[in-house]
C-alpha positions as CSV (number, residue, x, y, z in Angstrom):
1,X,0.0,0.0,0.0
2,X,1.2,4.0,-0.6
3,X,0.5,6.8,0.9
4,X,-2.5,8.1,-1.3
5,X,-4.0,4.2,-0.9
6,X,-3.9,4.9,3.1
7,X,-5.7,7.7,3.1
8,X,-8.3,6.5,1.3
9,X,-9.0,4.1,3.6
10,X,-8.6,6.7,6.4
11,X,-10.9,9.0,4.9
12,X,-13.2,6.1,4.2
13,X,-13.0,5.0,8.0
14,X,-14.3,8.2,8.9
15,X,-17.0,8.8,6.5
16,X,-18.5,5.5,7.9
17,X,-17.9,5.9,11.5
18,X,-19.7,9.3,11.2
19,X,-22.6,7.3,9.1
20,X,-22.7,5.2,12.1
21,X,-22.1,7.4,15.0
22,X,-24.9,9.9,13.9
23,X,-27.1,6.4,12.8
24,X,-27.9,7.8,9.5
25,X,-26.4,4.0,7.9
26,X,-26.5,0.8,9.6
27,X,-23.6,-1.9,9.3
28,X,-26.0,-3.5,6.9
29,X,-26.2,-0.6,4.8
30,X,-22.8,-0.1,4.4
31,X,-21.7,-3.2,3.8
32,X,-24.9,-3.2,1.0
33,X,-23.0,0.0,-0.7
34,X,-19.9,-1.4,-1.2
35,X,-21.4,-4.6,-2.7
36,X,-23.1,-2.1,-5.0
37,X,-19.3,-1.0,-5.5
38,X,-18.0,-4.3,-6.3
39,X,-15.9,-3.7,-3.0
40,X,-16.3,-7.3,-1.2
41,X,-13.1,-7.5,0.5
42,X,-13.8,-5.3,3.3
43,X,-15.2,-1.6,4.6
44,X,-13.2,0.6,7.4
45,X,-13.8,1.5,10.6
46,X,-11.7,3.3,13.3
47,X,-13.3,0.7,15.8
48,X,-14.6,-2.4,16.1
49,X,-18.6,-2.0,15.7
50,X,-19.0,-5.8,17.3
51,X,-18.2,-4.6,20.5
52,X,-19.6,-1.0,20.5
53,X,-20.9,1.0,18.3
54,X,-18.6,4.3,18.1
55,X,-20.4,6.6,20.5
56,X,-17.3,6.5,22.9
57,X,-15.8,10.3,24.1
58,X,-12.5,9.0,22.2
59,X,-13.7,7.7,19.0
60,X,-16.3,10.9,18.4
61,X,-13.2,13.3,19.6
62,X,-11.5,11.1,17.1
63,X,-13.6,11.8,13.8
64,X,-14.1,15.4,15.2
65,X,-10.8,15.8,14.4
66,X,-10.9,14.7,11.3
67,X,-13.9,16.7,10.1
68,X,-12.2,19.8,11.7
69,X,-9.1,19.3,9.1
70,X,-11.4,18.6,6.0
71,X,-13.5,21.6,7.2
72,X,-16.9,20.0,7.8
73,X,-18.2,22.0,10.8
74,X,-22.0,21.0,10.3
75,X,-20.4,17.6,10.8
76,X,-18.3,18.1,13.9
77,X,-21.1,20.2,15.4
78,X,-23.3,17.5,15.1
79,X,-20.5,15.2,16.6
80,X,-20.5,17.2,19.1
81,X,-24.4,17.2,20.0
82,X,-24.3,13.5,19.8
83,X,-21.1,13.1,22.2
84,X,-23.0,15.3,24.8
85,X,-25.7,13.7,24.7
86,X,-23.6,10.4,25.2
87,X,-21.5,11.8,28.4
88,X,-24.7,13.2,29.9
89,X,-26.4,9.8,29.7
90,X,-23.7,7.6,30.6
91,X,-22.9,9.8,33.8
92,X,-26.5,9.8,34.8
């Protein structure tokens, strides 16, 4: 793999973990896209959605940061909504 091939998969990684985080895709639905693709190998994620399902401080603070360096702000503020909501219920 290069460089440019990497960060693909990087950038990939964090388009799906937001898709997740924010529930606008299932697992199902994005493995069902990259079937479409003719992509059967395998789909990125920056963690493992069998044992939780990205709504950890760390991994949303972790594709924050990404969406900060592309520019997205609706995105990271959204992020943000969804990773207060998160702290609030899991202190509670």
């Amino acid at each position: 793999m290069d460089f440019l091939e990497d960060y693909q998969i990087y950038e990939e990684a964090m388009e799906n973990a937001y898709a997740i985080i924010t529930r606008k895709k299932t697992l199902d639905d994005i493995y069902n896209d990259f079937e479409k693709e003719g992509k059967f190998d395998s789909f990125y994620l920056p963690f493992d959605p069998i044992s939780e399902d990205g709504r950890s401080a760390d991994i949303i603070d972790m594709v924050i940061e990404y969406f900060t360096e592309t520019e997205e702000y609706e995105k990271c503020a959204e992020l943000l909504k969804i990773k207060d909501k998160c702290l609030k219920t899991s202190i509670e």
